[in-house]
N, C-alpha and C positions, 0 to 999 in steps of 0.2 A: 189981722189974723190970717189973710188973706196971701200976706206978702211974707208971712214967716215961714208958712206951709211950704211954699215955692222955693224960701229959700231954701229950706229943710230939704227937702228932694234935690234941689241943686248941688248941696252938699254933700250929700250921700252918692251923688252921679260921681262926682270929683274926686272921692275919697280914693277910691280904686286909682285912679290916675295920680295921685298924688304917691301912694302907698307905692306905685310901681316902681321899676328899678330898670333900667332899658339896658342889654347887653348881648353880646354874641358873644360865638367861640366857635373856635377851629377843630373841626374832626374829622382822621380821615375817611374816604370814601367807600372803603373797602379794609375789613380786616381780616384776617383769619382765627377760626373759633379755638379760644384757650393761650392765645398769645397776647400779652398786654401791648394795649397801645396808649397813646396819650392825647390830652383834648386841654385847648387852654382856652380861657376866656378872656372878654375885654371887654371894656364898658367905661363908660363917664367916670372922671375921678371922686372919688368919696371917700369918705372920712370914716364911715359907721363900717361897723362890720357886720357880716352877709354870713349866713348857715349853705352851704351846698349838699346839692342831692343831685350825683349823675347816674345814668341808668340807662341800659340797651333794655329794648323792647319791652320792658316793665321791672316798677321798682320791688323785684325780688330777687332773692341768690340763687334762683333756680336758671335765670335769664342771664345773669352777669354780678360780678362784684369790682367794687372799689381800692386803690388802697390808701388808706388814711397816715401814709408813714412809719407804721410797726406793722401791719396785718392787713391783708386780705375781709373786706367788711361787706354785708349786705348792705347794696346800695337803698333797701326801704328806708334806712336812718340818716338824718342829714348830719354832716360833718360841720361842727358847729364851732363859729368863729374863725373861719380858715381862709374868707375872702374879705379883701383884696391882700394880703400878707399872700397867699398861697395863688397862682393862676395856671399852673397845668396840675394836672389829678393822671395821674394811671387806672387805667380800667381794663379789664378783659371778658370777653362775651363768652356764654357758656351756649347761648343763642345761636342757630342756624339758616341764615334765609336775609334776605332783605327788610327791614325794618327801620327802628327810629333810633338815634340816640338823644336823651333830654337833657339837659341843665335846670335845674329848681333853683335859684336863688332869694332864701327869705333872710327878712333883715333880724339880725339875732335880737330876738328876744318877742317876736314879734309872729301874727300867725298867717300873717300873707306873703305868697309868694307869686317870684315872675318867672315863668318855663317858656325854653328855648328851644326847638327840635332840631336834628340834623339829619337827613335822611343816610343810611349806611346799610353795607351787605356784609356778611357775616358768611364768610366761604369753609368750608368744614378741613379739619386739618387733616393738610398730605403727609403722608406715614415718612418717615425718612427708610435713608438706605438698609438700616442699620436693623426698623423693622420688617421689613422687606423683605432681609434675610432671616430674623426671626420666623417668620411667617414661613417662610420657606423651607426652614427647616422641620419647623413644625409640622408641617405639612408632609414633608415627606418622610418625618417619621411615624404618622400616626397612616402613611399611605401602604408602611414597612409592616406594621404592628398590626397582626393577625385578628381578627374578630374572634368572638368566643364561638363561633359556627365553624370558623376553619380549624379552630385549637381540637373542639368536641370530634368534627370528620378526623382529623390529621390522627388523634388521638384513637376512636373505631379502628382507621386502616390498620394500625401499626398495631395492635391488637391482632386483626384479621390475619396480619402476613406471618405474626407470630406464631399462630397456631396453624397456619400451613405449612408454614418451616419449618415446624419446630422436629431435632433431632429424632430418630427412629430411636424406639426403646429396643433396647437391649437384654435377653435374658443372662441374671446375673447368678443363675446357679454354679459351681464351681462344677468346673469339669476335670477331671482327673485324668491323663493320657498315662497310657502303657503302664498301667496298677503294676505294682510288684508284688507280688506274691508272700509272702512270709514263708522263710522255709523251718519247722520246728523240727532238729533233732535233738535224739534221745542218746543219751551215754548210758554203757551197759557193761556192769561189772562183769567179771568174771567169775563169779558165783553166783549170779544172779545168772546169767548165760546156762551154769552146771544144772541149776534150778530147776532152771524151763525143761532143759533136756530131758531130764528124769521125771517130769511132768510127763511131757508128751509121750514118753519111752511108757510110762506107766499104762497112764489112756490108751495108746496102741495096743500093750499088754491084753487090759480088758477086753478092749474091741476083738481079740480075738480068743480068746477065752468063751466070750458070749456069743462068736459065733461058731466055733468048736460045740457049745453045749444045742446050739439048734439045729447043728447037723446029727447028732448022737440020737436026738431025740424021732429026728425025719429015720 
């Protein structure tokens, strides 16, 4: 009972060792963040095939993704049945800074796995030329392009100078120079002429008549 216990724990010690898979891979030292690079592995020859999981700084797509031959994939899922048939993998870091890259190798079908680190820096991507001069432009249009403070003043001023400026009014009554007079003549028949005269010749008549009669009376 004694010797079966012991062996039972021996067993168990071994297991893990047995289950293991021994291998390394090459990656480089130094990448730049958003650009794929590539990592291959090598190990003892085997017959069975192996699930991989490689992964910068942690198995999420926040840190880095894989790509599996058609797509860009979270490295959290391992790529199943792809070793030893497949030995370099494309990867890119989404990661900034000095950290780890892993290899998982579990044998397919199977829930143990053996992880490989490599230590890598992860340098953040230099802008090319091209945005440089995007930037650049950009820059110096939004350096060009007024604030709503200088539109609002610019706007007041030209207000202000308007109504300092603004034309002298003028009185628009019509002025009339050198009136011409209207001149009305009258046409005057010749009996109409006789008329008058024998009027006036009359009235004179009286006029002295009436004053004959207030001498007579004096």
């Amino acid at each position: 009972m004694k010797h079966t216990a012991i062996s039972l724990a021996i067993l168990l010690l071994l297991l893990p060792l047995v289950s293991s898979f021994d291998f390394s891979f090459v990656s480089p030292p130094e990448v730049i963040q958003e650009e794929e690079f590539s990592i291959s592995i090598s190990s003892e020859s085997t017959s069975d095939l192996y699930d991989v999981k490689v992964y910068v700084n942690d198995a999420s797509r926040e840190f880095s993704e894989i790509y599996d031959g058609e797509e860009w994939k979270s490295p959290y899922y391992y790529l199943i049945s792809v070793y030893p048939e497949t030995k370099e993998y494309r990867v890119k870091s989404h990661f900034i800074g000095e950290t780890n890259i892993c290899i998982k190798l579990r044998k397919t079908g199977s829930s143990s796995a053996t992880q490989v680190c490599n230590p890598i820096r992860i340098n953040p991507a230099v802008p090319s030329e091209e945005d440089n001069l995007d930037s650049a432009v950009e820059s110096e249009d939004m350096a060009e392009e007024p604030s709503y403070d200088e539109i609002i003043l610019e706007t007041t001023s030209s207000e202000q100078n308007l109504e300092e400026f603004s034309p002298p009014k003028y009185n628009t009554e019509k002025i009339v120079l050198n009136p011409i007079k209207e001149e009305v003549s009258f046409f005057m028949s010749k009996e109409e002429k006789i008329r008058l005269s024998m009027i006036y010749a009359f009235s004179f008549l009286c006029i002295i008549i009436i004053a004959l009669l207030l001498l007579k009376k004096l």
